[in-house]
C-alpha atoms as an extended CHARMM CRD file, in Angstrom:
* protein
*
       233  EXT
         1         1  UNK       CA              5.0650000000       17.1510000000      -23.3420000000  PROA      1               0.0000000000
         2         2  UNK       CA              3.4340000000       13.6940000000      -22.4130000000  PROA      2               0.0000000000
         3         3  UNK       CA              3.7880000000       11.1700000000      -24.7700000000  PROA      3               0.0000000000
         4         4  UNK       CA              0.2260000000        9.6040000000      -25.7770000000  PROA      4               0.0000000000
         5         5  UNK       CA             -0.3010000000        5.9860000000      -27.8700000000  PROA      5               0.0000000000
         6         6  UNK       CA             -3.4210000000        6.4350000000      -30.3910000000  PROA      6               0.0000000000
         7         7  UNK       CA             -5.6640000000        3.1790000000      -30.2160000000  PROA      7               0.0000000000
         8         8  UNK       CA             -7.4070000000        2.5520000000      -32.9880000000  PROA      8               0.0000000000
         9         9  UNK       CA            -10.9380000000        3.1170000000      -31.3770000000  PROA      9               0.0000000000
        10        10  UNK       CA            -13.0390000000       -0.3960000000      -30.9290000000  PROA      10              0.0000000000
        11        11  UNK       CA            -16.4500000000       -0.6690000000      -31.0010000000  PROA      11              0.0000000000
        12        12  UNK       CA            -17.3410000000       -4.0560000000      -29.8510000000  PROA      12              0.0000000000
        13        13  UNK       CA            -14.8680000000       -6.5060000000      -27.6870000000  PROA      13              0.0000000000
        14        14  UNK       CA            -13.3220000000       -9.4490000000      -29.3050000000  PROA      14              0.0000000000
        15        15  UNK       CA            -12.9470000000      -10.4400000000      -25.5960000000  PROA      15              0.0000000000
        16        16  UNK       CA            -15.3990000000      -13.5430000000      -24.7110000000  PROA      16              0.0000000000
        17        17  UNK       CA            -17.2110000000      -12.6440000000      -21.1460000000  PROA      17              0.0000000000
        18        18  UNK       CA            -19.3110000000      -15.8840000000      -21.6590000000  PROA      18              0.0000000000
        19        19  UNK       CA            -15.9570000000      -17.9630000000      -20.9520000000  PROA      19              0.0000000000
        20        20  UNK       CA            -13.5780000000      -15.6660000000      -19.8920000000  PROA      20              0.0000000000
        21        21  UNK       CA            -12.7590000000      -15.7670000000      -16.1070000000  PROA      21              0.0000000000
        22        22  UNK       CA            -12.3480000000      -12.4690000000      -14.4620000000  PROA      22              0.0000000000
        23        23  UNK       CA            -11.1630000000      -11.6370000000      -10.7670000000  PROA      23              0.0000000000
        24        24  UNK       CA            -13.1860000000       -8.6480000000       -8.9820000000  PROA      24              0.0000000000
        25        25  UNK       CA            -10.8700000000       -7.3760000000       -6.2760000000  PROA      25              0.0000000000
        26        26  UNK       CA            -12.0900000000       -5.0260000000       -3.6860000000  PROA      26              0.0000000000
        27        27  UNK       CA             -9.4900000000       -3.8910000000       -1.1590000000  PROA      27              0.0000000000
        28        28  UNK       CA            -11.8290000000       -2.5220000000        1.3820000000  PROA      28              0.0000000000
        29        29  UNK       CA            -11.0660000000       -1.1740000000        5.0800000000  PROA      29              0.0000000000
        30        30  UNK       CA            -14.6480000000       -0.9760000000        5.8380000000  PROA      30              0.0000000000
        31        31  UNK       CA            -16.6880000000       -3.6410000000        7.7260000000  PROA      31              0.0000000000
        32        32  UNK       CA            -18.3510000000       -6.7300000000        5.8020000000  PROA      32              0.0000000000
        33        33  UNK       CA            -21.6330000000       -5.9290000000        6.8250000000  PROA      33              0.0000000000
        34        34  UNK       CA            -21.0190000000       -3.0980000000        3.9130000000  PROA      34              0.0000000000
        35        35  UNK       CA            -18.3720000000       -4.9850000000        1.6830000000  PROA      35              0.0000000000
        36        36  UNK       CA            -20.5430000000       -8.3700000000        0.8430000000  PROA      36              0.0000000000
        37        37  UNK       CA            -23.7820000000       -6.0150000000        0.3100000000  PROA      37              0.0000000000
        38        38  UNK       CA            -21.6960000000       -3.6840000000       -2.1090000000  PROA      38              0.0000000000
        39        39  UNK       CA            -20.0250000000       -7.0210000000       -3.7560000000  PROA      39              0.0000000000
        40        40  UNK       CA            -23.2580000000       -8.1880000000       -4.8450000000  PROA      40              0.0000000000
        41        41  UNK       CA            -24.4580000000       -5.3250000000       -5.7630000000  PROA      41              0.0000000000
        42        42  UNK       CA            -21.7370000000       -4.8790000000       -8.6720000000  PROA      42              0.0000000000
        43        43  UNK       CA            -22.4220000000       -8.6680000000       -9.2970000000  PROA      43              0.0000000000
        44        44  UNK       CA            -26.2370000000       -8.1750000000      -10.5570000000  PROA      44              0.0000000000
        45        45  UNK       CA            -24.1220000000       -5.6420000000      -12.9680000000  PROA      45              0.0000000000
        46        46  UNK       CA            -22.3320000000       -8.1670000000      -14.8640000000  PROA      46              0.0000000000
        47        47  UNK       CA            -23.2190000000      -10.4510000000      -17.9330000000  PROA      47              0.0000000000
        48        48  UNK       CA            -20.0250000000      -12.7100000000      -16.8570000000  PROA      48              0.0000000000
        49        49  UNK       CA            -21.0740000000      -15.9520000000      -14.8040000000  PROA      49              0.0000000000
        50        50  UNK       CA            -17.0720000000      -16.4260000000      -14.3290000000  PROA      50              0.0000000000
        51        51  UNK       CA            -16.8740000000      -13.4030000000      -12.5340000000  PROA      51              0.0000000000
        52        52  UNK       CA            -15.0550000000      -14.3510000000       -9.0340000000  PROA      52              0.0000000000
        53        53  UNK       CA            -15.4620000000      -11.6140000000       -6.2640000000  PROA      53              0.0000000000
        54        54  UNK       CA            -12.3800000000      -11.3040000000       -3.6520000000  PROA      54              0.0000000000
        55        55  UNK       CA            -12.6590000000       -8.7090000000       -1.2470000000  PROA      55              0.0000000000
        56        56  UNK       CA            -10.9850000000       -7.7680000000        2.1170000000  PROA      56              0.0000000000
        57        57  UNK       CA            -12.5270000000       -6.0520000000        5.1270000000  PROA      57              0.0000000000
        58        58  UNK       CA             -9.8750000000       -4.7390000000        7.5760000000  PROA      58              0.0000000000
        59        59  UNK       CA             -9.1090000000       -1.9170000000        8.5600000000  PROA      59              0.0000000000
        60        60  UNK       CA             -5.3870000000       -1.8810000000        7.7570000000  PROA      60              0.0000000000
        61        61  UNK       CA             -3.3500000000        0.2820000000        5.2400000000  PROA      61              0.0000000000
        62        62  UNK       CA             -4.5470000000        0.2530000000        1.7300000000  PROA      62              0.0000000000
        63        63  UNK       CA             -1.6740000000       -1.6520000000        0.3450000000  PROA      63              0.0000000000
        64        64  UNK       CA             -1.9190000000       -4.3890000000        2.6900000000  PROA      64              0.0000000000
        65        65  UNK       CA             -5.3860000000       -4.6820000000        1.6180000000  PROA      65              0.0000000000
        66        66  UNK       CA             -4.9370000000       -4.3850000000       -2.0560000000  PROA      66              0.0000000000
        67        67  UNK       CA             -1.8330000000       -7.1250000000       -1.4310000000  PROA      67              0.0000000000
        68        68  UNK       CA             -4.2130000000       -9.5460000000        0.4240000000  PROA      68              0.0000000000
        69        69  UNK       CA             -6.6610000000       -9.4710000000       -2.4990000000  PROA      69              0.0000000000
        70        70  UNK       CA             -3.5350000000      -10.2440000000       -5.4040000000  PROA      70              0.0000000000
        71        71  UNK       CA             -2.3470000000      -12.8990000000       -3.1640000000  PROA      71              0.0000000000
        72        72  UNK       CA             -6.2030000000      -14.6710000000       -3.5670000000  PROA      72              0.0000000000
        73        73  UNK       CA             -6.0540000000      -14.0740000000       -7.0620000000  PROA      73              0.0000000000
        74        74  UNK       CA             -2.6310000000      -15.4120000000       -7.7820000000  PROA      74              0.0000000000
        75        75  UNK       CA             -4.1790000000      -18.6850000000       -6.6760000000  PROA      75              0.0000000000
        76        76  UNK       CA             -7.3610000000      -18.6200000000       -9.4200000000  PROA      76              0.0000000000
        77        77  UNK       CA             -7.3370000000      -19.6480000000      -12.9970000000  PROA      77              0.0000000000
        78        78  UNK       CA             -8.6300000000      -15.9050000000      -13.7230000000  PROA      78              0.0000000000
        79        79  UNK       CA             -7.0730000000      -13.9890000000      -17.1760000000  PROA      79              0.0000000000
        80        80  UNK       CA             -8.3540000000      -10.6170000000      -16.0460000000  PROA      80              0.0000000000
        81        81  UNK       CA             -8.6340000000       -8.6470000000      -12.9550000000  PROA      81              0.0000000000
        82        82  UNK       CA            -10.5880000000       -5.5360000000      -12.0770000000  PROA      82              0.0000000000
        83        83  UNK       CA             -9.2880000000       -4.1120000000       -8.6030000000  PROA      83              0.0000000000
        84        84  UNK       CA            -12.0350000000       -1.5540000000       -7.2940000000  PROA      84              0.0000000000
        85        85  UNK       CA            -12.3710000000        0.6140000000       -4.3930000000  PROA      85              0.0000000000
        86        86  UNK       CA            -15.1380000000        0.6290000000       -1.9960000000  PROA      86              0.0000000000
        87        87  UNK       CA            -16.8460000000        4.2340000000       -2.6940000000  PROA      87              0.0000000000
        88        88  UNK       CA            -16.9560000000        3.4350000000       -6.6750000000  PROA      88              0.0000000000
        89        89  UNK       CA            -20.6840000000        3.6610000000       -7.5490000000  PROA      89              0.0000000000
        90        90  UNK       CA            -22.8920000000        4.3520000000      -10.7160000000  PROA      90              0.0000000000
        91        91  UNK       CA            -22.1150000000        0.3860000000      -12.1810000000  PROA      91              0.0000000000
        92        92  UNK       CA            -24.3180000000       -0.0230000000      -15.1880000000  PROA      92              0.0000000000
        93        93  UNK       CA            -24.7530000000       -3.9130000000      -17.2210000000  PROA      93              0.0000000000
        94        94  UNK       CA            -21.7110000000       -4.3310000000      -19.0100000000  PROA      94              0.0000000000
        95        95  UNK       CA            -19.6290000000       -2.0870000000      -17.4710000000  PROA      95              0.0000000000
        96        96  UNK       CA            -16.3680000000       -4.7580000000      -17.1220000000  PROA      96              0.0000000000
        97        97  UNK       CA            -17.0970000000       -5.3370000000      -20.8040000000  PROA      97              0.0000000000
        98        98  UNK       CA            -16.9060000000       -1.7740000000      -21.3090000000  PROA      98              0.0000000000
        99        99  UNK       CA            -13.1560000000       -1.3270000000      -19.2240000000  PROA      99              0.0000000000
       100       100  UNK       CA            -11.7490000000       -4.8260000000      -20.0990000000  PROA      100             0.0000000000
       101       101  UNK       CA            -12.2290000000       -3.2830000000      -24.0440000000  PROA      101             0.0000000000
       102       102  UNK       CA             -8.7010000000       -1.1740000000      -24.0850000000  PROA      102             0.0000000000
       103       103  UNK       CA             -6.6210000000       -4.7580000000      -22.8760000000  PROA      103             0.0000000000
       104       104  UNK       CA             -7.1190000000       -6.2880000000      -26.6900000000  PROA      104             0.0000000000
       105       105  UNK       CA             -4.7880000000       -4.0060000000      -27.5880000000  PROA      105             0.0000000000
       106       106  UNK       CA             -1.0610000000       -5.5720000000      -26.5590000000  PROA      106             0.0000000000
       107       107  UNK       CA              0.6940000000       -2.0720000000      -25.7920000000  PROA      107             0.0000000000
       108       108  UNK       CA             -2.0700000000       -1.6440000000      -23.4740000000  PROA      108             0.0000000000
       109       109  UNK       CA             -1.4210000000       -3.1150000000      -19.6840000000  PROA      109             0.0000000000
       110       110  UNK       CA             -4.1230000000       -1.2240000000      -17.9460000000  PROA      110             0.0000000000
       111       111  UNK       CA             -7.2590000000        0.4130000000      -18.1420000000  PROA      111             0.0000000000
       112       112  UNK       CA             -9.3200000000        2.5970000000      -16.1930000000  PROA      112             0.0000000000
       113       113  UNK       CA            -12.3520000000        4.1380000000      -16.5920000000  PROA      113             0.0000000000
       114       114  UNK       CA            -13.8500000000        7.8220000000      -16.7150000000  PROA      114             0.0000000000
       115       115  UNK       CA            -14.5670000000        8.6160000000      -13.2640000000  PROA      115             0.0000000000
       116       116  UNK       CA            -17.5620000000       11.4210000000      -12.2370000000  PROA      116             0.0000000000
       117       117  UNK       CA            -16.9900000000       13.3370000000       -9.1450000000  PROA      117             0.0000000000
       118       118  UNK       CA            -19.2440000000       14.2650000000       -7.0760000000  PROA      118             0.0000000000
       119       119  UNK       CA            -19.4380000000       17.8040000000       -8.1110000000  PROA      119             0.0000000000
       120       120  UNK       CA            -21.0930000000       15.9030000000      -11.3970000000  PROA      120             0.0000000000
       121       121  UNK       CA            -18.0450000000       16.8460000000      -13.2350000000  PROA      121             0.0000000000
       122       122  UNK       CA            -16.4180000000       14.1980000000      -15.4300000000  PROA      122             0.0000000000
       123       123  UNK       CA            -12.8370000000       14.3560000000      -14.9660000000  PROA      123             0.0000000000
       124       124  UNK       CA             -9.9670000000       11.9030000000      -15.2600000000  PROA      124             0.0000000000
       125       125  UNK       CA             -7.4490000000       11.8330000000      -12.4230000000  PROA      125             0.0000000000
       126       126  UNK       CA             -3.5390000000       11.7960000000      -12.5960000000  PROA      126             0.0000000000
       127       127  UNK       CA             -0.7210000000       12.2940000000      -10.3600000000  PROA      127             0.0000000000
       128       128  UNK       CA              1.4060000000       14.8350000000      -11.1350000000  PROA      128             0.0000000000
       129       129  UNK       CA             -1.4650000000       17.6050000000      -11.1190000000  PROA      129             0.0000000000
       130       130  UNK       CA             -1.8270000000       16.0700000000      -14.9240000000  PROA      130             0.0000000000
       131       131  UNK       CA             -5.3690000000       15.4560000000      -16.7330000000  PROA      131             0.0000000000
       132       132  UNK       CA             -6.3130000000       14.8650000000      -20.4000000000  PROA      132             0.0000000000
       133       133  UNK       CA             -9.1510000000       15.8780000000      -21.5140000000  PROA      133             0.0000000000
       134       134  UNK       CA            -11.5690000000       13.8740000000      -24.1280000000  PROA      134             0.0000000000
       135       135  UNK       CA            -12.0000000000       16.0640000000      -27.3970000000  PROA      135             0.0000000000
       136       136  UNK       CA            -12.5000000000       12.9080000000      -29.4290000000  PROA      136             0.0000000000
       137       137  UNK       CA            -15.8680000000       10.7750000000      -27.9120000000  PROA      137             0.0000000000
       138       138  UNK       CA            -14.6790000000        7.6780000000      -30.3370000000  PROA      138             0.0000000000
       139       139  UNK       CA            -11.5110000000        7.2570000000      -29.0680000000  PROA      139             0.0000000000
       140       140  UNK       CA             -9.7120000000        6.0360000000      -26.1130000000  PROA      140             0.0000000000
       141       141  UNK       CA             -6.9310000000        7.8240000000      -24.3490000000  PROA      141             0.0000000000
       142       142  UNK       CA             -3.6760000000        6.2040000000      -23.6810000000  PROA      142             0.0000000000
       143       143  UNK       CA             -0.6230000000        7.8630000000      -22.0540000000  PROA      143             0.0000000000
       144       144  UNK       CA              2.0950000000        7.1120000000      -20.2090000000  PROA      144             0.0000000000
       145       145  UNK       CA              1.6220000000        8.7150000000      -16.8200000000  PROA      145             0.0000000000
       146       146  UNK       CA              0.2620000000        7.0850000000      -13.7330000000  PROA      146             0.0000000000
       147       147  UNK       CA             -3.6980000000        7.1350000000      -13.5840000000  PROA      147             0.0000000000
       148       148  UNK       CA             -6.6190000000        6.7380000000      -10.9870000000  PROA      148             0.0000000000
       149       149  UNK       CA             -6.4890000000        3.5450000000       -8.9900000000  PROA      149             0.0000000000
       150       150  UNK       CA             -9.7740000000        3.6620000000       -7.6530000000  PROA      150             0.0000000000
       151       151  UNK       CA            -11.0980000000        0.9630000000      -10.9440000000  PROA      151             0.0000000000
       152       152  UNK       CA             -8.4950000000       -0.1580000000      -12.6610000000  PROA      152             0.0000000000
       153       153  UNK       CA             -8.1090000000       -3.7740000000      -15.0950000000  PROA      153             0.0000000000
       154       154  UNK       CA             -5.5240000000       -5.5270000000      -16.4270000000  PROA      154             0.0000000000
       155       155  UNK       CA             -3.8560000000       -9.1210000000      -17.9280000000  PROA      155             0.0000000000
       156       156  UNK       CA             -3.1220000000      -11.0100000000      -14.3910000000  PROA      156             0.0000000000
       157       157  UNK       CA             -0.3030000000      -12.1460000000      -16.4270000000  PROA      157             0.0000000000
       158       158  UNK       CA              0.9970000000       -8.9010000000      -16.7210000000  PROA      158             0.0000000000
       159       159  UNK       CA              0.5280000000       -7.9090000000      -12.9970000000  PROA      159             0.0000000000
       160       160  UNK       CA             -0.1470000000      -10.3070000000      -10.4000000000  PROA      160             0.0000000000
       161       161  UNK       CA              1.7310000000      -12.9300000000      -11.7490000000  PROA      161             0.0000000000
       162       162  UNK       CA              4.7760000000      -11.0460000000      -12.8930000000  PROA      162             0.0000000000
       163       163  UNK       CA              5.3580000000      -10.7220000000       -9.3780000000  PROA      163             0.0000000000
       164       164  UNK       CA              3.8560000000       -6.9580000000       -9.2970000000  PROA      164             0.0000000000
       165       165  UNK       CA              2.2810000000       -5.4670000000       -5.3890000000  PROA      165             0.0000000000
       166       166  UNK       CA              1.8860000000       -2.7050000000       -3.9620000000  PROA      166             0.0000000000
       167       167  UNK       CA              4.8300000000       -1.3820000000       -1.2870000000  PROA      167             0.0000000000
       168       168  UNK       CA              3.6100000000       -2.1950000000        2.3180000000  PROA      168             0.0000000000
       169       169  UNK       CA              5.7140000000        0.4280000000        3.6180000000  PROA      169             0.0000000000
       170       170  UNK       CA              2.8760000000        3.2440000000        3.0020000000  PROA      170             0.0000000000
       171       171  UNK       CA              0.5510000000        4.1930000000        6.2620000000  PROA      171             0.0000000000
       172       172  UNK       CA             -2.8370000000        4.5020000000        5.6420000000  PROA      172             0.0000000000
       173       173  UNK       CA             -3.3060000000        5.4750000000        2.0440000000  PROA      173             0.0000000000
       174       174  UNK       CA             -2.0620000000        7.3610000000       -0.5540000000  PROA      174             0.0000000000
       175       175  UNK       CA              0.8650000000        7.3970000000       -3.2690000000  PROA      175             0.0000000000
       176       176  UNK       CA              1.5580000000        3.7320000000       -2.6840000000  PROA      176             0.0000000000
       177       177  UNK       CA             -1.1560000000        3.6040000000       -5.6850000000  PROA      177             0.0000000000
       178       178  UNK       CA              1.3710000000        6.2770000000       -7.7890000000  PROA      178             0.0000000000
       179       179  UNK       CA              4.5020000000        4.5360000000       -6.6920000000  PROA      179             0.0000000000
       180       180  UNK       CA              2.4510000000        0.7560000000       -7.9060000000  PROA      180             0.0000000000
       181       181  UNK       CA              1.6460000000        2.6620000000      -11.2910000000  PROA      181             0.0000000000
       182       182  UNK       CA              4.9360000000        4.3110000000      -11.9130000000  PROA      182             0.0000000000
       183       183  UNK       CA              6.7360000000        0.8060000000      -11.4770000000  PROA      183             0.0000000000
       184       184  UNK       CA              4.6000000000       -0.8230000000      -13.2080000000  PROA      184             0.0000000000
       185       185  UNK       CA              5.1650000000        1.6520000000      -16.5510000000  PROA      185             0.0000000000
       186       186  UNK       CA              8.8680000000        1.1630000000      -15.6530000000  PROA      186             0.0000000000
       187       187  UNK       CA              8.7390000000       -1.9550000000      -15.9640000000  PROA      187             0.0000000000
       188       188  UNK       CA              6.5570000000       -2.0910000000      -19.2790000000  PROA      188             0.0000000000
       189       189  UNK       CA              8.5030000000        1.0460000000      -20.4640000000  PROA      189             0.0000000000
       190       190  UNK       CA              6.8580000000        1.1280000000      -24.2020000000  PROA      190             0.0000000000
       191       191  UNK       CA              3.3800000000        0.5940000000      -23.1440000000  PROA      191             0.0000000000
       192       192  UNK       CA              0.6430000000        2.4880000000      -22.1350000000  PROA      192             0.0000000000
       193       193  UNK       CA             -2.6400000000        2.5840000000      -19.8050000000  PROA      193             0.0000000000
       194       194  UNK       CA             -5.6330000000        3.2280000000      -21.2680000000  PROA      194             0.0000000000
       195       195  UNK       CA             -8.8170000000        5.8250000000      -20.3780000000  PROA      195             0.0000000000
       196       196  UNK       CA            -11.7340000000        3.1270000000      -20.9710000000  PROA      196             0.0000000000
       197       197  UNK       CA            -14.1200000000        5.9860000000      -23.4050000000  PROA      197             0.0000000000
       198       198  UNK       CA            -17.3700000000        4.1320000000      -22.8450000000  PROA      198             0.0000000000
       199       199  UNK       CA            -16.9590000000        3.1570000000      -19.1970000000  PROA      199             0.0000000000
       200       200  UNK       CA            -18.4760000000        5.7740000000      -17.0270000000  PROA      200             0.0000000000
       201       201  UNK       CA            -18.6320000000        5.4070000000      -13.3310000000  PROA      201             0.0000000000
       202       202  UNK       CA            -18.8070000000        7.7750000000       -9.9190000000  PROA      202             0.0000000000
       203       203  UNK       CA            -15.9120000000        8.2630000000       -7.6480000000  PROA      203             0.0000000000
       204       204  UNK       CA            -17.0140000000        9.1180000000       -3.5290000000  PROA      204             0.0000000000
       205       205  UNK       CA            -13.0880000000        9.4990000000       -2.8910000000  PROA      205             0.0000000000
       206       206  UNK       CA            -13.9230000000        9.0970000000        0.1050000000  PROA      206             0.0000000000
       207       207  UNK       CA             -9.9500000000        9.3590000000        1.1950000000  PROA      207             0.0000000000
       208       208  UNK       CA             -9.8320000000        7.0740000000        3.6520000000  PROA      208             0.0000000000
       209       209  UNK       CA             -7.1330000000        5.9250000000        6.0900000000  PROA      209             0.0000000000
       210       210  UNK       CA             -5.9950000000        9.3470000000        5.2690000000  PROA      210             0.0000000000
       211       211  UNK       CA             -5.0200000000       12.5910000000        7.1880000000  PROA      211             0.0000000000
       212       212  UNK       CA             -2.6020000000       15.5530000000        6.4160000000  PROA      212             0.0000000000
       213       213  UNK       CA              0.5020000000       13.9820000000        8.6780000000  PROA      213             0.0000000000
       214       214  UNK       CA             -0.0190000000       10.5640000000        7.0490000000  PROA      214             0.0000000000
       215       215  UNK       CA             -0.0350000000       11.9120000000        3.4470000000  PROA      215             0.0000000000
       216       216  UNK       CA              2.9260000000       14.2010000000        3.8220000000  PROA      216             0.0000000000
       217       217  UNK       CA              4.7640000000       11.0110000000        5.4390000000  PROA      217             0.0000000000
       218       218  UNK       CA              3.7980000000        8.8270000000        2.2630000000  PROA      218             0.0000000000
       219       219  UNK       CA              4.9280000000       11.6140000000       -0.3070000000  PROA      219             0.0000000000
       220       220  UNK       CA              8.4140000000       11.9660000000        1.4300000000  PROA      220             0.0000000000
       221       221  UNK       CA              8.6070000000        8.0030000000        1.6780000000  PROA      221             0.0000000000
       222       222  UNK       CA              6.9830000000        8.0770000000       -2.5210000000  PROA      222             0.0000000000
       223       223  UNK       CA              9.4890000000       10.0060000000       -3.5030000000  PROA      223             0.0000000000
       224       224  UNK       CA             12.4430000000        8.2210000000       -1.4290000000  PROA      224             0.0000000000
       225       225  UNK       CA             11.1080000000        5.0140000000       -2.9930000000  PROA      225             0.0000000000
       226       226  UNK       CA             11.1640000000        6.6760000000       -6.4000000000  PROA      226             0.0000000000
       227       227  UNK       CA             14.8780000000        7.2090000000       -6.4910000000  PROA      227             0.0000000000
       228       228  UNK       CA             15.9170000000        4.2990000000       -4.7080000000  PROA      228             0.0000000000
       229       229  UNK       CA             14.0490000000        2.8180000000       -7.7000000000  PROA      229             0.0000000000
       230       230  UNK       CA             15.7540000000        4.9800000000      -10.3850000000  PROA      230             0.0000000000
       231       231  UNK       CA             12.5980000000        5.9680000000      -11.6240000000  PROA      231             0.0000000000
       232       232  UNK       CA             12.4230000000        9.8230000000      -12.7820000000  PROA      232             0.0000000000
       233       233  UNK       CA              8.9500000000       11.8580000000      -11.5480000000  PROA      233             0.0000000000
């Protein structure tokens, strides 16, 4: 049975978006003609001036990406960092207020957001063929079990700094997010991410840089990686 940490539900963030610096990261393999468009976009969405956008558009593997975008950040004076993927849509004003919430609490080290599909149906997505469902609409979900990547926030302290990336040994995409998460609550092995209650957004999953031969490659090489680790799954 999973494990989950009970936040004591808050209402309104002690965090201070008029002076706190944040780091937007989007690790994109599509051209900039469609990244810079989409980055300002999500800019008109925030009520953060220090809001610093860092994006990528190459069309390499999704960990190389997401790598290049830490490495910019490592060099800013940012305290927070939202990574995003390119087919997240549906931001609302005060949306980074709403998944930077869950990160006052210290056991917390990241938090993601419910995600809508685009069947319309709100679901929350963990490896594993795990979900948790919301019974409680005033409370956030924490567990201990690797969580969507496609929005995700957390301390840079905590992450980028620590020395934390994602493995560059993955083709294309997928489970080098799972293998990122499961070190990462190895690492931090009494805390917990965090389900963001009041930050709803829509997930494309548009699955790219993906086909069947690369995705059975990266979930032999996941799970090679995961014992070589010593990290149970």
């Amino acid at each position: 049975m999973e494990t989950l940490y009970t936040l004591n539900p808050v209402r309104k963030p002690v965090i201070d978006l008029s002076t706190t610096k944040i780091d937007i990261l989007i690790p994109s393999c599509k051209d900039i003609s469609i990244v810079e468009p989409l980055a300002k976009s999500i800019k008109e969405t925030t009520n953060n001036d220090n809001c610093n956008f860092i994006y990528t558009a190459d069309k390499v593997s999704a960990p190389v990406n997401r790598n290049a975008c830490m490495w910019q950040s490592a060099k800013t004076q940012a305290e927070y960092v939202i990574m995003i993927d390119d087919d997240i849509e549906g931001f609302y004003f005060g949306w980074e207020s709403d998944l930077l919430t869950p990160l006052q609490d210290k056991n917390i080290i990241l938090s993601t957001p419910w995600l809508w599909g685009k069947s319309g149906r709100c679901a929350i997505y963990t490896s594993g063929a795990k979900s948790y469902t919301n019974t409680n609409t005033g409370a956030t979900i924490s567990c201990r079990t690797p969580t969507t990547s496609a929005v995700m926030a957390f301390r840079k302290a905590d992450v980028i700094t620590a020395g934390m990336r994602f493995d560059e040994d993955f083709v294309g995409s997928g489970y080098e997010d799972t293998l990122f998460m499961s070190m990462l609550l190895h690492k931090y092995n009494t805390k917990y991410f965090a389900i963001a209650e009041s930050c709803k957004l829509t997930h494309r999953n548009e699955r790219k840089c993906q086909d069947r031969d690369t995705l059975e490659h990266n979930r032999k090489l996941f799970f090679k990686k995961m014992q070589e680790h010593g990290i149970d799954y």
